[in-house]
C-alpha positions in Angstrom: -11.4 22.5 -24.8 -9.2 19.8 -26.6 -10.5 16.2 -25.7 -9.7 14.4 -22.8 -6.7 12.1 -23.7 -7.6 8.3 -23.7 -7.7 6.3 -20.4 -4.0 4.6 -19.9 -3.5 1.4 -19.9 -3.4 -0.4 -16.5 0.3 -2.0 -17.1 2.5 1.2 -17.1 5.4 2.4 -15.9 3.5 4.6 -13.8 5.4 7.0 -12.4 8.8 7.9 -15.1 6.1 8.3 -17.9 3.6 10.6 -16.0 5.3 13.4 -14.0 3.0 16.0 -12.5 4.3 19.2 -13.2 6.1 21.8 -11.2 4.0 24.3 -9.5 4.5 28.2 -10.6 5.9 30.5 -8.3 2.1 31.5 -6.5 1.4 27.6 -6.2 -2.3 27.9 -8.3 -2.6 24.4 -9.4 -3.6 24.3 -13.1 -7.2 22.0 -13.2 -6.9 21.1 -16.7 -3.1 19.9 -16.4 -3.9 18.3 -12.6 -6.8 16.6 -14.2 -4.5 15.1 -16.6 -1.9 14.3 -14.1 -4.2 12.2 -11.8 -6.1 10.4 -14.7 -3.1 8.1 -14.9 -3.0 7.1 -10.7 -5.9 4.9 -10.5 -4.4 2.1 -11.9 -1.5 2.6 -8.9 -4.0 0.6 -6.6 -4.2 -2.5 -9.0 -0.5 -3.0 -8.1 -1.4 -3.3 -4.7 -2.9 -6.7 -5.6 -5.7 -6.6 -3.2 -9.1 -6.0 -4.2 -9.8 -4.2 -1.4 -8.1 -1.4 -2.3 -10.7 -1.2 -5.4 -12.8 0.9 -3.0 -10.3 3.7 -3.1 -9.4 3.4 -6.7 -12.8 3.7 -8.0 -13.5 6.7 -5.4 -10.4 8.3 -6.6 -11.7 7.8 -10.4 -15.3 9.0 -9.1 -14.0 12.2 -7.8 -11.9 12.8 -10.8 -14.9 12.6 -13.0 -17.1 15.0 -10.7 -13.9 17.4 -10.6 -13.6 17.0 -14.8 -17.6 17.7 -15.0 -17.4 21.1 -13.3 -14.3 22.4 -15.0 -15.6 21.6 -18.5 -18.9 23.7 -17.9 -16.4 26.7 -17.7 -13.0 26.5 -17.9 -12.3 29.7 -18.1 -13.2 30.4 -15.0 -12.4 27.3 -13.1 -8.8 27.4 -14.8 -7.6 27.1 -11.3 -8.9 24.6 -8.4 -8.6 27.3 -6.1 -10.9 29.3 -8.4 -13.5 26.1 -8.3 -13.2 26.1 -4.7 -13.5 29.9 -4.4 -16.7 29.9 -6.8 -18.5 27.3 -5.2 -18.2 28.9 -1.7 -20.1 31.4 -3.2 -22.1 29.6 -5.4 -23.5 27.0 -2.5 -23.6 29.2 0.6 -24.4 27.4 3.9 -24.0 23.7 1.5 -20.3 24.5 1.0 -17.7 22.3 1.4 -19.5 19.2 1.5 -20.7 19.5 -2.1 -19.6 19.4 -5.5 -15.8 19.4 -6.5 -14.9 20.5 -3.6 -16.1 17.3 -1.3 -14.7 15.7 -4.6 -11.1 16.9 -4.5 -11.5 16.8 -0.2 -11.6 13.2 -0.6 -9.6 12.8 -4.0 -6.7 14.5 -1.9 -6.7 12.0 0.3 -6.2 8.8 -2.2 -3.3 11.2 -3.6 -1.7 11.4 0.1 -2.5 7.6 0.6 0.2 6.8 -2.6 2.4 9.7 -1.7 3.1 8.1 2.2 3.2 4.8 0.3 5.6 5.4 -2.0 7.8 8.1 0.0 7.8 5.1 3.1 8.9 2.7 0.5 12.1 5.5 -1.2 13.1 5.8 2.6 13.6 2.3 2.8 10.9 1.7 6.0 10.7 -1.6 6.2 10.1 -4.9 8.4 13.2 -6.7 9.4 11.5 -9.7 9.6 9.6 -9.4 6.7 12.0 -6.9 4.2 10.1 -7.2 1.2 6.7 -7.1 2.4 5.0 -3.8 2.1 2.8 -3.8 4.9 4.7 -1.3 7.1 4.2 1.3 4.1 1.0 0.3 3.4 -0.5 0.5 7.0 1.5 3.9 7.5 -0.3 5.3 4.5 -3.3 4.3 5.3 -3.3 5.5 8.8 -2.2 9.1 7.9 -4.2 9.8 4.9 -7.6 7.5 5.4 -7.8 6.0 8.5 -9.5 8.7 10.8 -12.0 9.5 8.4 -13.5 5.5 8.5 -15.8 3.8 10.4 -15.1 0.8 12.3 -16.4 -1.1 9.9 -13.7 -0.1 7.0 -11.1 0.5 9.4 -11.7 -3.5 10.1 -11.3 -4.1 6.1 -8.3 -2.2 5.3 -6.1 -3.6 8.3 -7.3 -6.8 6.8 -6.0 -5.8 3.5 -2.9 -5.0 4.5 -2.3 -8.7 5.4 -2.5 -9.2 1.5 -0.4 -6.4 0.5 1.5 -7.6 -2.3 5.8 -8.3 -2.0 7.9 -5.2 -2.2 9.8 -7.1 -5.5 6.0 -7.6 -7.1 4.8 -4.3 -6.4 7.5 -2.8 -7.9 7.4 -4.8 -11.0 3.8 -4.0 -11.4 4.7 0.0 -11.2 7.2 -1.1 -14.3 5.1 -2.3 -16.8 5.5 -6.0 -15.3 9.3 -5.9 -16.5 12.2 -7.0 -14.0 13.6 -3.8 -12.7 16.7 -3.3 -9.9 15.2 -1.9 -7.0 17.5 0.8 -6.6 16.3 2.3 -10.2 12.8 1.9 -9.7 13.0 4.0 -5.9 15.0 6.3 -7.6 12.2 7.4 -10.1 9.8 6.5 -7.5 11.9 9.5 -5.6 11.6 12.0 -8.7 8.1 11.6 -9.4 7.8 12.1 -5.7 8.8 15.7 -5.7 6.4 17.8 -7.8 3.9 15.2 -6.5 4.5 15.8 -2.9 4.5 19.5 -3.9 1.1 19.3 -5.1 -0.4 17.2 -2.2 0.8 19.2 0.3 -0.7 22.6 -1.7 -3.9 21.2 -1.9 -3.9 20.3 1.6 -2.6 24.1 2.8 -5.6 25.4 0.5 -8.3 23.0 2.7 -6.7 24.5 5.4 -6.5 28.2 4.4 -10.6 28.3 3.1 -11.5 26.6 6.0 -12.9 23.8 3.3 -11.7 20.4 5.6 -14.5 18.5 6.9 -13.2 15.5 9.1 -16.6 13.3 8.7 -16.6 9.8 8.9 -17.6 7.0 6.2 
């Protein structure tokens, strides 16, 4: 297989430079192209200013890795994740899914739906009234439908702490544009289109827990 490409730089404009593609008509998500696609989010959480968040970056970068290290030992036949998934039910018996790529991508799908209700709160304009350019709403709605139920107490207690230092709206938005002054309205509008084939992909990886009976709902 062709080399990885290098790791991006931290300061981009992460979302108008690194669209995920469209999904084709049967929905299979390509691993080598999703790979690709997903190497460029980590650096989403540094925008969120809080180093509490580096948790969920690193696990996201983690779990891309373990994803990346099964593919390349055949990507022929894992030219699909629903082909991983499929082989490694078979492969693992009674282990499976709480095991190789797929506990990987389990738990890498849920940093993905963490940034999608982020950023999809954010393009709907959900916000405060008392505090408009604050990001906490978004935040604390993310978190609670993509993380929450699958913490502890104990890092429940963290993250609602974290979203007390949830960076300004104006900040955050800066920091998803390369650190240059943007208008609002343009940066929720690309936020927007890199929001559909995104969301597309989220929710297709979700439907496929779903359908191989792969979710596990274990606490950390």
């Amino acid at each position: 297989a062709p080399p990885a490409p290098p790791a991006p730089p931290a300061n981009m404009a992460l979302l108008a430079e690194h669209q995920f593609k469209q999904l084709p008509a049967d929905k299979q998500v390509d691993t080598r192209s999703f790979l690709e696609s997903v190497s460029y989010l980590p650096p989403f959480f540094d925008c969120l200013g809080s180093k509490v968040f580096s948790p969920i970056k690193a696990d996201v970068s983690g779990n891309i890795t373990k994803i990346k290290a099964v593919y390349d030992t055949n990507p022929i036949r894992f030219k699909t994740l629903q082909q991983i998934l499929e082989a490694e039910k078979e492969m693992y018996g009674a282990e499976w899914p709480k095991v190789g790529a797929t506990l990987a991508l389990m738990w890498l799908k849920r940093g993905l739906k963490f940034i999608q209700v982020l950023l999809q709160s954010i393009a709907d304009g959900e916000k405060d009234d008392a505090n408009p350019n604050l990001i906490r709403v978004n935040a604390t709605k993310a978190y609670e439908l993509a993380l929450k139920k699958y913490h502890g107490w104990l890092v429940q207690k963290l993250f609602t702490g974290a979203m007390y230092a949830a960076p300004y709206k104006s900040d955050f938005l800066k920091a998803l544009s390369k650190g240059r002054e943007v208008k609002e309205e343009d940066c929720v509008e690309k936020i927007r289109q890199f929001l559909v084939n995104y969301t597309a992909t989220v929710d297709v990886l979700y439907e496929m827990y779903t359908k191989m009976n792969a979710e596990l709902d274990y606490t950390v």
